[in-house]
MILUMKOL-287265 format. One record per residue: x, y, z of N, C-alpha, C, O in turn; residue number from 1. Coordinates in nm, 3 decimals, decimal comma. Example, Ala and Ser with C-alpha at 12.3 -4.5 7.8 and 13.67 -1.06 7.14 Angstrom:
2
n_px:n_py:n_pz:ca_px:ca_py:ca_pz:c_px:c_py:c_pz:o_px:o_py:o_pz:i
1,319:-0,569:0,780:1,230:-0,450:0,780:1,320:-0,330:0,780:1,424:-0,332:0,846:1 .
1,285:-0,225:0,708:1,367:-0,106:0,714:1,290:0,003:0,787:1,341:0,114:0,804:2 .
***
This chain:
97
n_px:n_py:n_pz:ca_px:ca_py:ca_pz:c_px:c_py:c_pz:o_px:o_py:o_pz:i
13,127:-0,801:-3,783:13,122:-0,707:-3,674:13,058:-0,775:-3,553:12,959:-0,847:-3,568:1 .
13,121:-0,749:-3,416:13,061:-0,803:-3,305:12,908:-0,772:-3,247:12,833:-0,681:-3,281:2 .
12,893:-0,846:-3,178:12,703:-0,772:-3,140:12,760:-0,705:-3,047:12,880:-0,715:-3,019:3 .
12,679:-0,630:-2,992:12,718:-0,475:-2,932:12,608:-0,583:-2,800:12,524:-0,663:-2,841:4 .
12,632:-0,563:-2,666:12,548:-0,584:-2,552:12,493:-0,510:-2,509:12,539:-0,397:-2,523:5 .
12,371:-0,524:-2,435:12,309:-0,433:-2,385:12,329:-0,435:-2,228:12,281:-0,514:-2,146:6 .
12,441:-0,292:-2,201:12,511:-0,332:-2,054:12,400:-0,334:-1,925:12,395:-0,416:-1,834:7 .
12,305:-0,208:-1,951:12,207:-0,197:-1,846:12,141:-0,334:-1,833:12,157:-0,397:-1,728:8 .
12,060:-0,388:-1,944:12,028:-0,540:-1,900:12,094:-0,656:-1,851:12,051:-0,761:-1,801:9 .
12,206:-0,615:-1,876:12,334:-0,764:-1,821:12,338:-0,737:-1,720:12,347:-0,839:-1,652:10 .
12,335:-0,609:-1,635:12,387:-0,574:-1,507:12,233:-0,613:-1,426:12,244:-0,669:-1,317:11 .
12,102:-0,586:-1,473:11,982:-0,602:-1,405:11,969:-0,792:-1,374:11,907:-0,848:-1,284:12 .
12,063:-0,862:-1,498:12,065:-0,960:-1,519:12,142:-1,034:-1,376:12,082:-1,120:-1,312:13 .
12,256:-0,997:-1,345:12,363:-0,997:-1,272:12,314:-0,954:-1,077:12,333:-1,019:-0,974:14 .
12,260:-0,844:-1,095:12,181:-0,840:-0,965:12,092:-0,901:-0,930:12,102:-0,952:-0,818:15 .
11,963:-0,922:-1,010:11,871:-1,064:-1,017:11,901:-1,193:-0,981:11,843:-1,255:-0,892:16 .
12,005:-1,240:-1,058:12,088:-1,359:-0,987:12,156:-1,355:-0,858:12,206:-1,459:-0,817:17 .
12,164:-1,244:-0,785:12,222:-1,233:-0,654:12,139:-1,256:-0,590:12,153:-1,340:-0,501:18 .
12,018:-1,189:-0,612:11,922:-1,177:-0,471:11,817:-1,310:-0,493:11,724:-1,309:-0,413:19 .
11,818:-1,440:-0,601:11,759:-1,540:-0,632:11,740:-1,618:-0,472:11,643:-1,664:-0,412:20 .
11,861:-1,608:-0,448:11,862:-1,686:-0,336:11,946:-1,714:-0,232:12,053:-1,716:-0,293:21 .
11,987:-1,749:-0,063:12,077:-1,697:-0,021:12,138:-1,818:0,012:12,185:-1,830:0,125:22 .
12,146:-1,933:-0,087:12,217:-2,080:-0,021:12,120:-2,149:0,086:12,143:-2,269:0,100:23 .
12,034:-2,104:0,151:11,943:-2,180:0,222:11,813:-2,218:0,254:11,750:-2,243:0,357:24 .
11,781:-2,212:0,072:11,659:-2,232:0,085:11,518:-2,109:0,099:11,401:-2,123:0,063:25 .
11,571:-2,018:0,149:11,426:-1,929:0,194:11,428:-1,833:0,064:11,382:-1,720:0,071:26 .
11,482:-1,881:-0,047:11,503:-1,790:-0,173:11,313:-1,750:-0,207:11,255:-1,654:-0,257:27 .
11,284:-1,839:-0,168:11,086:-1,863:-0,226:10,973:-1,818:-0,109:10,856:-1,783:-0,122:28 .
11,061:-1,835:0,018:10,998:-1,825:0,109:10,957:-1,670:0,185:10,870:-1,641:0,267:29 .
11,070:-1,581:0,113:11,013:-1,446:0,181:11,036:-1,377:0,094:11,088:-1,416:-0,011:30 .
11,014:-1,299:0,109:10,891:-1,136:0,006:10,971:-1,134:-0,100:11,067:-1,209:-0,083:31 .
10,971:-1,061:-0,232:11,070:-1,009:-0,316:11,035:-0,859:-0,294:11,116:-0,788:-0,234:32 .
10,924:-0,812:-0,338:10,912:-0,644:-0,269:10,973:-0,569:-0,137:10,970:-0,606:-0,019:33 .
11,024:-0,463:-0,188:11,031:-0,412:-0,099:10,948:-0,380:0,010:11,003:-0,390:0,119:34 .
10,810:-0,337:0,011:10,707:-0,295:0,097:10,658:-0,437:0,177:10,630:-0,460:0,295:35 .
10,661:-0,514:0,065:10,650:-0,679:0,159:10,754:-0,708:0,267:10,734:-0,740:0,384:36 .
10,856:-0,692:0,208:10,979:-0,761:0,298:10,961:-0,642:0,400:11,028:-0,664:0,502:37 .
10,907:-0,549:0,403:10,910:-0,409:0,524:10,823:-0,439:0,616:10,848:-0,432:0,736:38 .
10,666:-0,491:0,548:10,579:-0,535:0,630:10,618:-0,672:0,735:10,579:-0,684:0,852:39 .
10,697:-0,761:0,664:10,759:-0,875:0,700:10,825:-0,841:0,838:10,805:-0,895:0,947:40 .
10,892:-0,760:0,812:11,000:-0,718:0,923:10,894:-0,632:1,036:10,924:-0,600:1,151:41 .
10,810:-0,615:0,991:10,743:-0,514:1,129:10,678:-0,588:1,196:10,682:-0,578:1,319:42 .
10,601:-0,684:1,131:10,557:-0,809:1,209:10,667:-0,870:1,311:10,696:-0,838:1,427:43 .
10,709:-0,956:1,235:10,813:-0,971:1,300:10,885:-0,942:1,417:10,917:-1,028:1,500:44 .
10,921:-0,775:1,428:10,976:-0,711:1,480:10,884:-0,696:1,628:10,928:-0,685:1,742:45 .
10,742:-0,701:1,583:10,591:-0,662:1,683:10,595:-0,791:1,748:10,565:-0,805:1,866:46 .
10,634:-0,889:1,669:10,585:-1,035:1,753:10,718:-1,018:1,876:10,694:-1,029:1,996:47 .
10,849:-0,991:1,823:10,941:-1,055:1,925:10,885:-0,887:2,056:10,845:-0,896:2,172:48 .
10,895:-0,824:2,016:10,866:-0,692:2,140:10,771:-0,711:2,223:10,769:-0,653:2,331:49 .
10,633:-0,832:2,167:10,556:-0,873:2,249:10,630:-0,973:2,364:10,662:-0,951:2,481:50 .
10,642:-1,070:2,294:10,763:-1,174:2,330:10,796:-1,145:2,454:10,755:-1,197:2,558:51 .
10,898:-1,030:2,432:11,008:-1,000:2,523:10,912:-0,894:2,610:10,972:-0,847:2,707:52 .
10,821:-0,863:2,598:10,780:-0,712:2,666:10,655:-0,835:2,800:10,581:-0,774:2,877:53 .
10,655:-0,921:2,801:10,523:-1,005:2,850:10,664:-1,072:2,992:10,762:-1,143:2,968:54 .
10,635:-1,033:3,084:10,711:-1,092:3,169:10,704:-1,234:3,196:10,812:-1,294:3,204:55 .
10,602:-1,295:3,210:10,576:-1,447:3,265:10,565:-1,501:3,144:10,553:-1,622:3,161:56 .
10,561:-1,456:2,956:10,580:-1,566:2,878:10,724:-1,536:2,877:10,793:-1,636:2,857:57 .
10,800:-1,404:2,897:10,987:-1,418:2,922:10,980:-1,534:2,942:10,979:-1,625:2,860:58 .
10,971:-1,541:3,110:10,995:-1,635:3,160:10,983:-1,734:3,124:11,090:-1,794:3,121:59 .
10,860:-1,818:3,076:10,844:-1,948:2,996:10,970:-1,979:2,931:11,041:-2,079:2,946:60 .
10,989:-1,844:2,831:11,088:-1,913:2,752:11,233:-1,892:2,766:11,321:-1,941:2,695:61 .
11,249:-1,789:2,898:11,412:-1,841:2,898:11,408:-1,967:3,000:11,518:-2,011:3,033:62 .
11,285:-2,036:3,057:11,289:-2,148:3,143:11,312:-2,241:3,033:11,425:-2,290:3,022:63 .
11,213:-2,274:2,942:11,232:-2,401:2,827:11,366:-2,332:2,776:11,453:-2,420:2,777:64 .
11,411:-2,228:2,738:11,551:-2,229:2,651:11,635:-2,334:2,742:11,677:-2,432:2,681:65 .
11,669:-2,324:2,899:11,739:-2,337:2,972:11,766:-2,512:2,984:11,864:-2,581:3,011:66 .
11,593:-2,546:2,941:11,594:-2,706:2,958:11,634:-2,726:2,829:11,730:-2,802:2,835:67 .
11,617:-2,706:2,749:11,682:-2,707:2,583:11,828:-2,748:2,570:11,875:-2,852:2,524:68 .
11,902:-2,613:2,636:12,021:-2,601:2,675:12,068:-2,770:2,761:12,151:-2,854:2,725:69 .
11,989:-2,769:2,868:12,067:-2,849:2,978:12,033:-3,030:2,909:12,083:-3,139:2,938:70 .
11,953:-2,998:2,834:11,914:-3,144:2,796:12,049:-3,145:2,629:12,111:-3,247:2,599:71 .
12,058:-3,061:2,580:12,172:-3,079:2,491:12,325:-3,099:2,581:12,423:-3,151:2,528:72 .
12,326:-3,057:2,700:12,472:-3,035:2,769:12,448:-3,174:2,798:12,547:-3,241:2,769:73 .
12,372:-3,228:2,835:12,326:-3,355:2,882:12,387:-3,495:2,796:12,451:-3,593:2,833:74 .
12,345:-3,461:2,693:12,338:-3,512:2,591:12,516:-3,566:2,507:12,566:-3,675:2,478:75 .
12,561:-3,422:2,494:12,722:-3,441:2,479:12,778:-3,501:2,562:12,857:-3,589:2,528:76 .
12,757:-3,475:2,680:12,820:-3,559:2,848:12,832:-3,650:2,777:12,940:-3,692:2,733:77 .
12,689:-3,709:2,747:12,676:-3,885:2,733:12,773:-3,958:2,643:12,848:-4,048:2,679:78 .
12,762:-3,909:2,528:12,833:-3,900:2,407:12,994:-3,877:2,440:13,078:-3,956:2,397:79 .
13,013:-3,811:2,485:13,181:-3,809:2,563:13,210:-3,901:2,599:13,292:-3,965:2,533:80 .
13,131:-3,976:2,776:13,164:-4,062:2,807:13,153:-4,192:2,745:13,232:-4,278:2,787:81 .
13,050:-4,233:2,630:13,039:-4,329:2,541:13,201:-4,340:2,455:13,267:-4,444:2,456:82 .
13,250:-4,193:2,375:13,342:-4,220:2,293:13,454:-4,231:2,426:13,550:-4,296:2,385:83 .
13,469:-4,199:2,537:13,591:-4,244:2,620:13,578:-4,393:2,664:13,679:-4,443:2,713:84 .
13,461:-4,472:2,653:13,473:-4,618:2,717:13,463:-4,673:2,572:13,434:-4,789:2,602:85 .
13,467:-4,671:2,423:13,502:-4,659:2,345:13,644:-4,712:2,335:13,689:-4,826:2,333:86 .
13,691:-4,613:2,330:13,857:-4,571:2,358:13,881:-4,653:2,456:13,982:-4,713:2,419:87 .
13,853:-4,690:2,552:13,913:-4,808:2,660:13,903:-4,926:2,592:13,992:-5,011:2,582:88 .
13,810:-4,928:2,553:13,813:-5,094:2,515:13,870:-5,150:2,372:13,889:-5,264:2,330:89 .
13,896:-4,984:2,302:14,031:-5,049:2,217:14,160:-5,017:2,234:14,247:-5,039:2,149:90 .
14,181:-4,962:2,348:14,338:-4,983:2,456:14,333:-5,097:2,489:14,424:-5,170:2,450:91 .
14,225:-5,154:2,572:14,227:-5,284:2,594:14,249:-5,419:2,497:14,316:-5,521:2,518:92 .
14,185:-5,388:2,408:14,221:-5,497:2,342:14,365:-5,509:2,252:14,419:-5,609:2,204:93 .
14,408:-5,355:2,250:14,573:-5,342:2,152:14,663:-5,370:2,270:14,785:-5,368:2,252:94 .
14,608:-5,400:2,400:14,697:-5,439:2,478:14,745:-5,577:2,527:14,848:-5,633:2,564:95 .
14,574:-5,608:2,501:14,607:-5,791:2,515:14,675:-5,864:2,389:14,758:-5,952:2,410:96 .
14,637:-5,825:2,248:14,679:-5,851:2,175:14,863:-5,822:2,117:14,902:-5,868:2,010:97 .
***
Protein backbone atom coordinates (compact mmCIF):
# COMPACT_ATOMS: atom_id res chain seq x y z
CA UNK A 1 0.00 0.00 0.00
CA UNK A 2 1.22 3.56 -0.88
CA UNK A 3 2.17 6.17 1.94
CA UNK A 4 -0.62 8.49 2.08
CA UNK A 5 1.09 12.44 2.11
CA UNK A 6 0.52 14.89 4.22
CA UNK A 7 -1.02 17.61 1.70
CA UNK A 8 -1.21 20.61 4.22
CA UNK A 9 2.60 20.15 4.94
CA UNK A 10 3.72 19.76 1.25
CA UNK A 11 1.85 22.85 0.40
CA UNK A 12 3.49 24.91 3.65
CA UNK A 13 6.55 23.13 2.14
CA UNK A 14 5.98 24.60 -1.41
CA UNK A 15 5.21 28.23 -0.23
CA UNK A 16 8.33 28.32 2.04
CA UNK A 17 10.40 27.61 -0.92
CA UNK A 18 8.86 30.57 -2.76
CA UNK A 19 9.39 33.22 -0.44
CA UNK A 20 13.31 31.67 0.40
CA UNK A 21 14.43 34.02 -1.89
CA UNK A 22 13.92 36.40 -4.82
CA UNK A 23 17.06 35.51 -7.26
CA UNK A 24 18.99 38.47 -5.85
CA UNK A 25 20.38 37.88 -3.02
CA UNK A 26 18.33 39.96 -0.33
CA UNK A 27 16.66 36.43 0.53
CA UNK A 28 18.71 37.00 4.22
CA UNK A 29 18.75 40.48 4.10
CA UNK A 30 15.15 41.61 4.92
CA UNK A 31 12.59 40.69 7.51
CA UNK A 32 10.70 37.29 7.28
CA UNK A 33 7.79 38.65 9.68
CA UNK A 34 5.27 40.24 8.80
CA UNK A 35 5.30 43.16 11.48
CA UNK A 36 9.13 43.41 10.62
CA UNK A 37 8.85 43.71 6.98
CA UNK A 38 5.83 46.50 7.99
CA UNK A 39 8.15 48.28 10.26
CA UNK A 40 10.78 48.00 7.38
CA UNK A 41 8.56 49.66 5.01
CA UNK A 42 7.55 52.60 7.32
CA UNK A 43 10.98 53.50 7.84
CA UNK A 44 11.68 53.44 4.76
CA UNK A 45 8.75 55.03 3.55
CA UNK A 46 9.63 58.10 6.54
CA UNK A 47 13.18 58.30 5.23
CA UNK A 48 12.24 58.92 1.43
CA UNK A 49 9.13 61.64 2.57
CA UNK A 50 11.90 63.31 4.47
CA UNK A 51 14.07 63.11 1.43
CA UNK A 52 11.68 64.49 -0.83
CA UNK A 53 9.77 66.86 1.67
CA UNK A 54 13.44 68.95 2.53
CA UNK A 55 13.74 71.34 -0.41
CA UNK A 56 17.56 72.18 -0.59
CA UNK A 57 18.55 68.33 0.20
CA UNK A 58 15.81 67.80 -3.15
CA UNK A 59 17.90 69.77 -4.61
CA UNK A 60 21.30 68.23 -3.72
CA UNK A 61 20.09 65.26 -5.06
CA UNK A 62 18.37 65.85 -8.21
CA UNK A 63 21.76 68.12 -8.80
CA UNK A 64 24.23 64.94 -8.09
CA UNK A 65 21.49 62.61 -9.90
CA UNK A 66 21.98 65.00 -12.91
CA UNK A 67 25.94 64.79 -12.69
CA UNK A 68 25.54 60.98 -12.34
CA UNK A 69 23.44 61.04 -15.35
CA UNK A 70 25.72 63.48 -17.46
CA UNK A 71 28.96 61.79 -16.44
CA UNK A 72 27.39 58.24 -17.63
CA UNK A 73 26.06 60.12 -21.05
CA UNK A 74 29.60 61.19 -21.06
CA UNK A 75 30.95 58.18 -20.76
CA UNK A 76 28.96 56.13 -23.66
CA UNK A 77 29.86 59.22 -26.04
CA UNK A 78 33.38 58.10 -25.39
CA UNK A 79 32.90 54.54 -25.86
CA UNK A 80 30.93 55.18 -29.19
CA UNK A 81 33.45 57.22 -30.55
CA UNK A 82 36.29 54.69 -29.45
CA UNK A 83 34.19 51.63 -31.08
CA UNK A 84 33.68 54.01 -34.39
CA UNK A 85 37.63 54.78 -34.78
CA UNK A 86 37.81 51.11 -34.03
CA UNK A 87 35.80 50.35 -36.99
CA UNK A 88 37.94 52.77 -39.15
CA UNK A 89 40.92 51.29 -38.69
CA UNK A 90 39.68 47.90 -39.60
CA UNK A 91 38.11 49.41 -42.90
CA UNK A 92 41.36 50.64 -43.24
CA UNK A 93 43.31 47.99 -43.08
CA UNK A 94 40.62 45.40 -45.19
CA UNK A 95 41.22 48.03 -47.61
CA UNK A 96 44.85 48.18 -47.99
CA UNK A 97 45.07 44.66 -47.79
Amino acid sequence: MAKKKNRKRDGKRARKGMTQGNGLGFGRLLPKKRSDQFLLGLLLGAGASYLLSDTELRGKLIKSGLKLYAGLAGGFEEMKEQVADMKAEIEAEESAA
